[in-house]
Residue, then its C-alpha position, 0 to 999 in steps of 0.5 A: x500500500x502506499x504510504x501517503x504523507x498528506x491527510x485526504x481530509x479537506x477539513x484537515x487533521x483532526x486529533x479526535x475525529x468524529x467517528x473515534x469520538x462517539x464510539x470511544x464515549x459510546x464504549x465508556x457510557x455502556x461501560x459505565x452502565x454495566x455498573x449501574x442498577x441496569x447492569x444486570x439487564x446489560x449483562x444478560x442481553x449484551x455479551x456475545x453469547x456462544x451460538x449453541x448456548x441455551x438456558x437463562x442465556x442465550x445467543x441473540x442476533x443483536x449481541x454480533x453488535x452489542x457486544x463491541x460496546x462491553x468490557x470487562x474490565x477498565x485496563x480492558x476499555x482504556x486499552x482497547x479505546x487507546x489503541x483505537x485513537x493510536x491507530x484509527x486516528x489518521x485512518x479515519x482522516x484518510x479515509x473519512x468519516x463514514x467509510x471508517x465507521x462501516x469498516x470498523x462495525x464490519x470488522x466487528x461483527x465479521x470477529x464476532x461471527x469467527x469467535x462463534x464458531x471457535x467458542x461452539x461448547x465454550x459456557x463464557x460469553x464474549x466481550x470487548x471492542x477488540x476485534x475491530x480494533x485489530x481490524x484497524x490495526x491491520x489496516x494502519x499496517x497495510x495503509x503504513x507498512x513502513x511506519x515505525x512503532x516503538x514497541x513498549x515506547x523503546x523498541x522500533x519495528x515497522x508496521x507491516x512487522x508489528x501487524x505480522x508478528x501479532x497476528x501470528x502471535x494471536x494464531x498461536x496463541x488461539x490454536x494454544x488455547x483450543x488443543x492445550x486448553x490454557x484457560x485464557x479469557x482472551x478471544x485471540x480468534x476474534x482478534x484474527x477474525x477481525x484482522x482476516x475480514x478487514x484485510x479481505x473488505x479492503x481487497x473488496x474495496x479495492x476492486x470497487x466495492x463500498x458498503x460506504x457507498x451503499x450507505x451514502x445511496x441508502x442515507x444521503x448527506x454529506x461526509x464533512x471529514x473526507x469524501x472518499x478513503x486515501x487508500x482508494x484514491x487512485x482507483x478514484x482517479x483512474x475511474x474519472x479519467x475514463x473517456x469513452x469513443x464517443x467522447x473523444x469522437x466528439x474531441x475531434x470532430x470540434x477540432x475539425x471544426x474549429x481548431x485545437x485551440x477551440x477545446x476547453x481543458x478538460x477536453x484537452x485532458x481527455x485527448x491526452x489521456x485518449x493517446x496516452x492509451 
């Protein structure tokens, strides 16, 4: 991928864009409210419950996204929502507002799907945001291969590396856990589902697919932090540089006409790019 050096926002970098905002106070309200009078309601129709349990609680359609929201606890939250400011910050200025919040909620629910099937027979539910948090975190290692980031605030590896290594840590870890039974309260397999469904929509993505697309159809309006993502300008571009034969036909029957000098730039541009072909 390419590592662009200029942020595709027209409004600018924003420290705490919009989208990182609301999920990250959305994620310490329900985290709050675990707590409260209502935190025994939470608990028992938010986690993500495995797909064949029964009895008081069950597996419900709406926890593949209720569950993003709960945390077990604050080093849980505060680490999840930190390395989603460290890491989706510039993602969410690239890309904008509204393709990042379909990716991230995508990449959530695609590691909410993948831990289903890895926890069939599991009694524990699951919680947390950080499936689509690794899911932004391979995105910032395709989107930055070459960005260092200083491990323990020490150490620097660049991110293609940092992504690599850790996915193929939660990989051991997850197959660790499943053959050798450990007891680890972490769902390394929804952190991998989140990593594999991001990487797979950002191929989709490239080939010009968008859910961000489907919802600017669906809910028109307009995306104040960004018109489109970076890592797809390109394919942007070329798509509007396309000339058809008509229109070129068009180009040079005004040349016969009037002359080259009588075309407008943008004609011209089509011209160029015609023979360029």
């Amino acid at each position: 991928m390419n590592n662009y050096n200029q942020p595709y926002s027209p409004g600018g970098f924003q420290v705490m864009p919009p989208a990182i905002k609301t999920i990250i106070l959305a994620n310490i309200a329900v985290f709050l409210l675990q707590f409260s009078p209502l935190g025994i309601f939470v608990m028992y129709y938010g986690p993500l419950w495995p797909a064949a349990s029964s009895g008081e609680y069950s597996f419900q359609i709406w926890q593949l996204f209720t569950y993003m929201f709960m945390h077990g606890g604050i080093a849980h939250i505060l680490f999840n929502m930190f390395a989603l400011w460290l890491f989706g910050t510039e993602i969410e200025n690239y890309w904008g507002t509204k393709e990042f919040t379909a990716y991230y909620f995508i990449c959530g629910i695609g590691a909410a799907l993948i831990n289903l099937i890895s926890t069939i027979g599991s009694p524990y539910p699951t919680v947390g945001a950080s499936g689509a948090v690794f899911g932004i975190l391979l995105a910032f290692g395709m989107m930055f291969p070459d960005r260092y980031i200083f491990l323990y605030f020490l150490f620097p590896i660049k991110a293609k590396y940092f992504v690599a290594g850790y996915a193929a840590l939660e990989l051991f870890m997850g197959i660790n856990n499943q053959t050798m039974g450990s007891g680890s309260n972490i769902a390394h397999f929804a952190h991998l589902g989140g990593m594999l469904v991001g990487f797979v929509y950002i191929k989709f993505r490239q080939q010009g697919f968008s859910f961000s697309d489907w919802l600017d159809k669906t809910f028109p309006g307009k995306d104040t932090n960004g018109s489109g993502p970076k890592l797809y300008k390109k394919e942007k571009e070329e798509k509007s540089l396309q000339v058809s034969e008509a229109e070129i036909d068009a180009i040079l029957d005004k040349i016969s006409r009037s002359g080259y000098e009588s075309l407008t730039e943008d004609e011209k541009q089509k011209l160029l790019k015609a023979g360029n072909k």
